[in-house]
C-alpha positions in Angstrom: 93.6 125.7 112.8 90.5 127.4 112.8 87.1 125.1 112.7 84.2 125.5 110.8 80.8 124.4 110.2 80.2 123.2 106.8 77.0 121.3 105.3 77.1 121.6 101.4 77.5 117.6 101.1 74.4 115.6 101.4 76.5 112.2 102.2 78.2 114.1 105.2 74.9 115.6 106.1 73.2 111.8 106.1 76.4 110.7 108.4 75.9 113.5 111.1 72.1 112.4 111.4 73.2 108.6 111.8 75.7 110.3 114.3 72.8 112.2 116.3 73.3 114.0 119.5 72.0 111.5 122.2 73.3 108.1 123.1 76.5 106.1 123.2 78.2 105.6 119.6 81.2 104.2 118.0 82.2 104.3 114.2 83.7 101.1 113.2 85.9 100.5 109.7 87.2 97.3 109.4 88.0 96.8 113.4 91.9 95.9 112.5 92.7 97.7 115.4 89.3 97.6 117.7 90.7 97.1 121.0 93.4 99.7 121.0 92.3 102.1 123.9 90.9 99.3 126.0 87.1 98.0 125.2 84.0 99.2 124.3 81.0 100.1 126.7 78.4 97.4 126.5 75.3 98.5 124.4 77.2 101.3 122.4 75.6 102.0 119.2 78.3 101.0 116.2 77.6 102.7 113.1 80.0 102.7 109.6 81.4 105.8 108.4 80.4 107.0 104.4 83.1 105.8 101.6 84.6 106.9 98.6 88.0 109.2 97.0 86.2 112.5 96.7 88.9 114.5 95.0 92.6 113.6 93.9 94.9 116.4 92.7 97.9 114.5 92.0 100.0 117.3 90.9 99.2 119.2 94.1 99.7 116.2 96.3 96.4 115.7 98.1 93.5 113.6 98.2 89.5 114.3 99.8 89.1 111.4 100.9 86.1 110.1 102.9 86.9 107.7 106.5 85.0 104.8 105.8 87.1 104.2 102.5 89.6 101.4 102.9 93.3 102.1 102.6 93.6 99.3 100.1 91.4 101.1 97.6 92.7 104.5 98.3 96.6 103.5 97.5 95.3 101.4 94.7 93.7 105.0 93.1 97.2 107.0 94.1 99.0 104.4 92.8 98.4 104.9 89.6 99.7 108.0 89.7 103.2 107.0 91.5 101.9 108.3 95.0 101.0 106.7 98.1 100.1 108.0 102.0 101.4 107.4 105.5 98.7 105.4 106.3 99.1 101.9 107.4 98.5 99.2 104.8 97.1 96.4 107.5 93.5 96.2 105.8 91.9 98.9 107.8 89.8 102.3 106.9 91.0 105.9 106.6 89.5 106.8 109.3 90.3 104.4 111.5 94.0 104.7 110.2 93.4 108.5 111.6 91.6 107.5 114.5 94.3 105.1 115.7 96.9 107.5 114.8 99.9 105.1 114.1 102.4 105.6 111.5 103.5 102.5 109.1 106.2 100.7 109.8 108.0 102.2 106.7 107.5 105.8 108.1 111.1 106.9 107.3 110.0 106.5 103.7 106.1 107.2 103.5 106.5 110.0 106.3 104.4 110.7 109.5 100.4 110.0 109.6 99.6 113.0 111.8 101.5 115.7 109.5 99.8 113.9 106.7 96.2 114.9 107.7 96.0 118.4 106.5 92.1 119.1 107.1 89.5 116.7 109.1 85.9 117.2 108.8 84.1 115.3 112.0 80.5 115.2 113.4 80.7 116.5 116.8 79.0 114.6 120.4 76.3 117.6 119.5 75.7 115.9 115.8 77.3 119.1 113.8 79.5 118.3 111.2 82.9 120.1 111.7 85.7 121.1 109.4 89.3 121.7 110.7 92.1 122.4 108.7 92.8 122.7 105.1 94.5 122.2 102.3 97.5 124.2 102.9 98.5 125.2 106.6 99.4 129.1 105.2 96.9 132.0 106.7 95.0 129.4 109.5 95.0 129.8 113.7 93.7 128.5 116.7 93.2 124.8 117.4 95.2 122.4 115.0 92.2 120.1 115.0 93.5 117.9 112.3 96.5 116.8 114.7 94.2 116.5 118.0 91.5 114.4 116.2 94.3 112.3 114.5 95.4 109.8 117.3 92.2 110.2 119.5 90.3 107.1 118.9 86.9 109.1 117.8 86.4 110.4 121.2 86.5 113.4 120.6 84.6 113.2 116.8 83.2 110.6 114.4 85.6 111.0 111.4 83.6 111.6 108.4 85.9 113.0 105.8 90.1 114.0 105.3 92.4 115.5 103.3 95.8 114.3 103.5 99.2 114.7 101.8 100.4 112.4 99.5 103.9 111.5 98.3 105.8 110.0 95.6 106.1 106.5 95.5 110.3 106.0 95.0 111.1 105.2 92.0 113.3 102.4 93.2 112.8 100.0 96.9 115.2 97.4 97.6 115.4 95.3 101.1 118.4 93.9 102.4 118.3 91.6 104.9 121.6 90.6 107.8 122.4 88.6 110.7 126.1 90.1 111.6 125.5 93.5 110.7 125.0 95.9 114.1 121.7 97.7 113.3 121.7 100.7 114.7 125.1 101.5 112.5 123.3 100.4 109.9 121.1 103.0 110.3 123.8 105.4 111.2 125.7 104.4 107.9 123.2 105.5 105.8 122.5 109.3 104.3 118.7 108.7 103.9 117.5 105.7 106.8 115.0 104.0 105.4 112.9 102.0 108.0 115.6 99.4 109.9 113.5 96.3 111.4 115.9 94.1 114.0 114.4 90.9 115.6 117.4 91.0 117.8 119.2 88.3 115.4 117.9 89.6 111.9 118.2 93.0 110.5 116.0 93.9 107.2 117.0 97.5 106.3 114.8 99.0 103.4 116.7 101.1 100.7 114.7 103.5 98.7 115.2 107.0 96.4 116.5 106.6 92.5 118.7 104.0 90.8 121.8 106.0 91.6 120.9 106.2 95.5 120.1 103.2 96.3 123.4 101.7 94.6 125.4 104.5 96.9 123.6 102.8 99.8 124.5 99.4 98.9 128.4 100.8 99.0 127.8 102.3 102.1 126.4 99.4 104.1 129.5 96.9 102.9 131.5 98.2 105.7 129.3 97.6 107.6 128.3 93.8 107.2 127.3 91.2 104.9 123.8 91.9 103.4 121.6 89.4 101.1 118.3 90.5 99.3 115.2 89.9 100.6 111.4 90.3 99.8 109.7 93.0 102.0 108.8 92.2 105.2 105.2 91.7 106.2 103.8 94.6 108.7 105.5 93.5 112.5 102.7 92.3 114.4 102.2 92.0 118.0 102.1 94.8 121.3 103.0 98.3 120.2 105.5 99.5 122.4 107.0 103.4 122.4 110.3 104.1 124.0 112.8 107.1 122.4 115.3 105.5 120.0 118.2 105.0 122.4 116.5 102.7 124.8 116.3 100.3 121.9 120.0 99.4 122.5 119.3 97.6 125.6 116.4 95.6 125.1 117.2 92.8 127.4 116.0 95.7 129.6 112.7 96.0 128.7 111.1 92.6 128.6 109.3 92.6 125.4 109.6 89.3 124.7 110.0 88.3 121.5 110.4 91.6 119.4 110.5 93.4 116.1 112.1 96.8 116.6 111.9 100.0 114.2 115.5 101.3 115.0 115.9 105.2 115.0 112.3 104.9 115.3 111.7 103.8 118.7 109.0 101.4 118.3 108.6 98.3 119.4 106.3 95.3 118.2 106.5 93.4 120.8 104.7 89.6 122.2 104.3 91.5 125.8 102.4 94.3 126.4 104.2 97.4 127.6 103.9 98.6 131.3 102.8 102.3 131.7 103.0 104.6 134.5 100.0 106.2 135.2 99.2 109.7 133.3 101.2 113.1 135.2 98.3 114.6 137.0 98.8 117.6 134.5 98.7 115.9 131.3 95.5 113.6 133.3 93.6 117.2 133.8 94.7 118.2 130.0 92.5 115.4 128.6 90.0 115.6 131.1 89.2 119.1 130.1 89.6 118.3 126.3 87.6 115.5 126.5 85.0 118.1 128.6 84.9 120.8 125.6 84.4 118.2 122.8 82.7 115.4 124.5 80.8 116.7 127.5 78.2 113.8 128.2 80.8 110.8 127.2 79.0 109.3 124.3 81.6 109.1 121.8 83.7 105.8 122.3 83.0 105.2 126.1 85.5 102.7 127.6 88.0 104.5 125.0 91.4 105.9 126.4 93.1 107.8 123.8 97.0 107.0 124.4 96.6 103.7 125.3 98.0 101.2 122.6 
């Protein structure tokens, strides 16, 4: 998507002279998820991004929303319209939500952060405040910032400001919870997977569209096991571990420890941390030279590795 240099709005302007153009920095929100990408270089400059819902358009399905905002306060606002996002409810900012890059555990049913962000405006390592993206994704080319920035713990750009999709909140959520019921038919069983959490003993499946779905659902899973209500689970904590959806079915394999697992999904929360292999050399020169074009003196998030959970 094509970038551009914007500087109409004096609170974006005030946060690209905080950002500056010499010396380490980091933009810190509520530091829920501070240590993902391994720790910060000692004497970094922290700073706080600005706050505040700029613009809603419910009808069209976006929000302008600005990073330092928490995510809280922003569902609250779309909320009252029936809508929500597919940003993480843990207690954290927008931006940092974007930064971090990881869906919420109910991603089947809020959909995928990084399609979500439909424009980002940044301050660059040069202290220029950047817009990619836009509203719509009709009549744009070149880089699809919005997606590179998402996910690249503000290495690459201090997050000021985002537009992202919103959705309908479904009119009607019901969690089931089982301890005979095989998981992964579960989620096989079902037209519409919602998200399907398995401890390895207990399976809490998550049920979600109009009256009339949801009962169809109910149905469907009886021939599959024996299911009892239950309140909605609590966001999985622990180790965040990414493996494709079929390795789930042998997890005595990959020594999680304990473990929640999003089945379909592929994601693990796990008590151990998982064991990477080193980057390919190719992908290793990739974000080398990205990190080169954006970041060429290294003062955005030093000690940061994007990709590294």
């Amino acid at each position: 998507m094509t970038a551009t240099l914007r500087n109409a709005d004096p609170v974006l302007d005030e946060f690209a002279v905080a950002v500056g153009a010499e010396g380490t920095l980091s933009v810190a929100g509520n530091r829920t998820r501070w240590d993902v990408g391994g720790p910060l270089a000692p004497d970094t400059r922290i700073i706080s991004a600005p706050t505040g819902i700029v613009e809603y358009i419910p009808e069209e399905m976006i929000v302008t929303v600005r990073a330092g905002t928490s995510v809280d306060e922003l569902h609250r606002t779309l909320a009252e319209r029936g809508q929500w996002t597919a940003l993480p409810e843990r207690g954290g900012t927008v931006g940092g939500a974007v930064a971090v890059g990881q869906s919420d555990y109910r991603r089947p049913a809020r959909g995928d952060l990084r399609s979500a962000v439909l424009q980002v405006r940044y301050v660059s390592a040069e202290g220029t405040l950047v817009t990619g993206g836009g509203p719509t994704v009709k009549n744009v080319s070149g880089f699809d910032l919005p997606r590179l920035i998402t996910g690249s713990l503000g290495t690459l750009g201090c997050i000021a400001e985002v537009i992202l999709r919103t959705n309908p909140i479904p009119a009607t959520t019901r969690w089931l919870s089982s301890t005979d019921a095989d998981p992964f038919a579960i989620h096989a069983r079902l037209l519409r997977p919602g998200p399907v959490l398995w401890d390895g003993t207990t399976t809490q499946v998550m049920l979600f569209g109009h009256d009339i779905d949801v009962t169809a659902d109910v149905d469907r899973l009886r021939s599959v096991g024996r299911f009892d209500d239950c309140d909605e689970p609590s966001a999985p904590a622990g180790h965040r571990w990414s493996v494709p959806p079929a390795a789930l079915t042998n997890m005595a394999a990959l020594d999680t420890g304990a473990f929640v697992a999003e089945v379909g999904v592929g994601i693990i929360h796990a008590e151990r941390a998982q064991i990477r292999p080193p980057l390919d050399p190719g992908a290793r020169l990739i974000h080398e030279r990205m990190k080169a074009e954006f970041d060429p003196t290294g003062r955005l998030n030093p000690g940061r590795i994007a990709g590294v959970r």
